[in-house]
C-alpha positions in Angstrom: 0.0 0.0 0.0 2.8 2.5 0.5 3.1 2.7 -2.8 3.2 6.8 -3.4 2.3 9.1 -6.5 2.9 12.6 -6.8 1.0 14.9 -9.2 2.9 18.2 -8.6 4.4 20.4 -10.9 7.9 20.1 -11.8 10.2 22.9 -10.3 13.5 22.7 -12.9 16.8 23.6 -10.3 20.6 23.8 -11.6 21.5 22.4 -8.0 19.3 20.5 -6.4 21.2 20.1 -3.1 21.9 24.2 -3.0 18.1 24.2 -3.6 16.9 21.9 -0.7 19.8 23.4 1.6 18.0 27.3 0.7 14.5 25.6 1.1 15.0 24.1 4.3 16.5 26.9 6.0 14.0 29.3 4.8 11.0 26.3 6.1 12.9 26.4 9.5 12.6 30.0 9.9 9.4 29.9 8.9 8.1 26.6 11.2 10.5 28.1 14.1 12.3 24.9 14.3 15.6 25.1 15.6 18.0 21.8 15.0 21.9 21.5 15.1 23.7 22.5 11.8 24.4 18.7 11.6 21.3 17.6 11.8 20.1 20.1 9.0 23.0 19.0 6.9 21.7 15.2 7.7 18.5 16.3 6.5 19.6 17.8 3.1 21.5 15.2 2.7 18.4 12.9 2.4 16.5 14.8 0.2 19.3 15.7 -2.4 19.6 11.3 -2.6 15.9 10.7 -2.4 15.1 12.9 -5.0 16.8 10.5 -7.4 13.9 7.6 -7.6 16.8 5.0 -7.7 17.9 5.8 -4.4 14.1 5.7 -3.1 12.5 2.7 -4.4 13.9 -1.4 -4.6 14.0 -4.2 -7.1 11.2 -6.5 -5.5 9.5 -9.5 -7.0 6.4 -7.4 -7.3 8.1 -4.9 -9.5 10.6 -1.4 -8.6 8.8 -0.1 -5.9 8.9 1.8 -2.1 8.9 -1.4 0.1 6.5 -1.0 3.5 8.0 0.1 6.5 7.1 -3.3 8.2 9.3 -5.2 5.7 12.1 -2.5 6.4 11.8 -3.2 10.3 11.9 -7.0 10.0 14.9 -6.5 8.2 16.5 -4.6 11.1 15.2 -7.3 13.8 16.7 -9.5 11.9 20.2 -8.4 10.9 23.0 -10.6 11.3 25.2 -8.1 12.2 24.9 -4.5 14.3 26.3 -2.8 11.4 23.7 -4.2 9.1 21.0 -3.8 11.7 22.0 0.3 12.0 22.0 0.4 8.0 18.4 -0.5 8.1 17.2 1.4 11.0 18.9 4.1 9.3 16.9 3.7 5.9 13.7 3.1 7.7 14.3 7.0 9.2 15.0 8.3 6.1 12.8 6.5 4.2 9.6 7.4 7.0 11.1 11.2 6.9 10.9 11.9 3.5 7.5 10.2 3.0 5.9 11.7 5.2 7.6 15.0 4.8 6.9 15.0 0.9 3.5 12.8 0.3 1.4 13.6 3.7 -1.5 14.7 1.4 -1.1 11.6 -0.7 -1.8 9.1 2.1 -6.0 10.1 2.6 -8.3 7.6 2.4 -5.2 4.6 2.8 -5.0 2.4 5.4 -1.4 3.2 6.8 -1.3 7.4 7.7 1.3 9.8 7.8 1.1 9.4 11.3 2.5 5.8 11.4 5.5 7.4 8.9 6.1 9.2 11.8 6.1 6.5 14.3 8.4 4.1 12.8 10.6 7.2 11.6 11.2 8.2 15.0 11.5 5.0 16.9 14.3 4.0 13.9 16.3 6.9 14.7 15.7 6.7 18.3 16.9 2.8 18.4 20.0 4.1 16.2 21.3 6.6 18.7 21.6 4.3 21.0 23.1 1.6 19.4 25.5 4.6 18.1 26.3 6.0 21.3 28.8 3.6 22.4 31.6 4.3 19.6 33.9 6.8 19.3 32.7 7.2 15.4 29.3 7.3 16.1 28.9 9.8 18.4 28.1 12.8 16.3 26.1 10.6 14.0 23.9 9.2 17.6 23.2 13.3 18.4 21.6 13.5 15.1 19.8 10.8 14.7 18.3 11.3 18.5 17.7 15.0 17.8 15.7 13.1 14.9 14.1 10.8 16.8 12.6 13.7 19.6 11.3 16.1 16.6 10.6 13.9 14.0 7.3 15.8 13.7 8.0 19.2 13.6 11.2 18.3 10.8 8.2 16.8 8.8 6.5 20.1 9.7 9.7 21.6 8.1 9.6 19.2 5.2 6.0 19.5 4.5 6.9 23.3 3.9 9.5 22.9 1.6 7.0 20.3 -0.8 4.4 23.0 -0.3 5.6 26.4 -0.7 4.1 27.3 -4.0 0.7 24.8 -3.3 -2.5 26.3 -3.6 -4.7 24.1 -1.3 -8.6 23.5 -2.3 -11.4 22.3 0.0 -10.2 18.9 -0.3 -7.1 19.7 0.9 -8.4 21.8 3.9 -10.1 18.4 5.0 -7.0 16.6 4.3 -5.0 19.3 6.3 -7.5 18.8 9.8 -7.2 15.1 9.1 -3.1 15.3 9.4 -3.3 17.9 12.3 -6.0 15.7 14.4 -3.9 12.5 14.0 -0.4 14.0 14.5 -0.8 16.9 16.4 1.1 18.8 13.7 2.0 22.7 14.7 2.2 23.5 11.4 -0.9 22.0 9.7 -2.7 23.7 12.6 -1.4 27.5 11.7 -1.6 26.5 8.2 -5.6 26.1 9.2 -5.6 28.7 10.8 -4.4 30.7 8.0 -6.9 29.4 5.5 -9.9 30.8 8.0 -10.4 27.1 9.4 -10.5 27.0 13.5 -9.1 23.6 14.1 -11.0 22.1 17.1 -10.5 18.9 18.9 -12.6 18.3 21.8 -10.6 16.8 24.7 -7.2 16.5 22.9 -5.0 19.0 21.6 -5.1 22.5 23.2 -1.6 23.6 23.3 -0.3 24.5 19.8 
């Protein structure tokens, strides 16, 4: 089912990763997200290799295609070695991040949310900072991926921005929008409600945006 398609217009750069570097600097001002200058590097790093469909999707038996996150973790449980088990923890972060930074609208009406992107995403990057903590090598890479792990939503937030800076959202995506916000708790799909004229409203859940 994770399986994604995106229908938006094609933006034609001369360097992609000076052009994700400007975007997300400019989406964490704008989202008031602060993360360590590593981190942020991590994170353009990610998008400059996703954004090459080679790097994002596998060779299955069913076909090239994004394999579910499920498969990805069973990998990791089941690595014969630590290093191999980190490589796949590491993927299933990247892999959760940039999905549900760059297709959260895409996943309405399909059984597996943006919100379980998130899950997984952060519990993978959570699991590999501490596997990383214990080596000398791994220590700047462990802050990262923790610093990941404990604002995986708001760097989706961050992402979301970047995919959506030049979108012009209809009614359907207003709907879409309160859908995200009510099963993420997402700061910026709230203000971005807000700013459309929509008073997002939850009773007995989120009140502190």
């Amino acid at each position: 089912m994770e399986d994604v398609v995106a229908t938006k217009p094609l933006l034609a750069v001369t360097n992609l990763r000076e052009f994700f570097h400007d975007s997300v600097q400019t989406a964490l001002k704008q989202q008031r997200v602060s993360v360590d200058d590593h981190t942020e590097h991590y994170v353009v790093n990610v998008l400059t290799m996703f954004a090459r469909s080679e790097e994002l999707y596998e060779r299955t038996p069913e076909g090239i295609r994004l394999r579910p996150l499920a498969h990805m973790l069973a990998e990791a449980s089941e690595a014969p070695t630590p290093q191999r088990r980190d490589e796949a923890l590491r993927r299933l972060g990247d892999v959760s991040l940039f999905i549900a930074g760059f297709f959260a609208q895409s996943f309405a009406r399909k059984l597996i949310d943006v919100d379980y992107h998130i899950a997984m995403g952060g519990r993978a990057y959570g699991t590999l900072a501490e596997s990383m903590r214990g080596t000398l090598r791994g220590q700047v890479f462990a802050a990262v991926f923790m610093e990941l792990a404990e604002k995986f939503q708001r760097v989706v937030d961050v992402l979301n921005e970047v995919a959506e800076m030049a979108y012009q959202h209809s009614d359907k995506d207003i709907l879409r929008l309160y859908e995200i916000w009510l099963k993420t708790g997402s700061p910026r799909a709230y203000n971005l409600l807000r700013r459309l004229g929509v008073e997002p409203i939850n009773a007995g859940a989120r009140t502190e945006q």
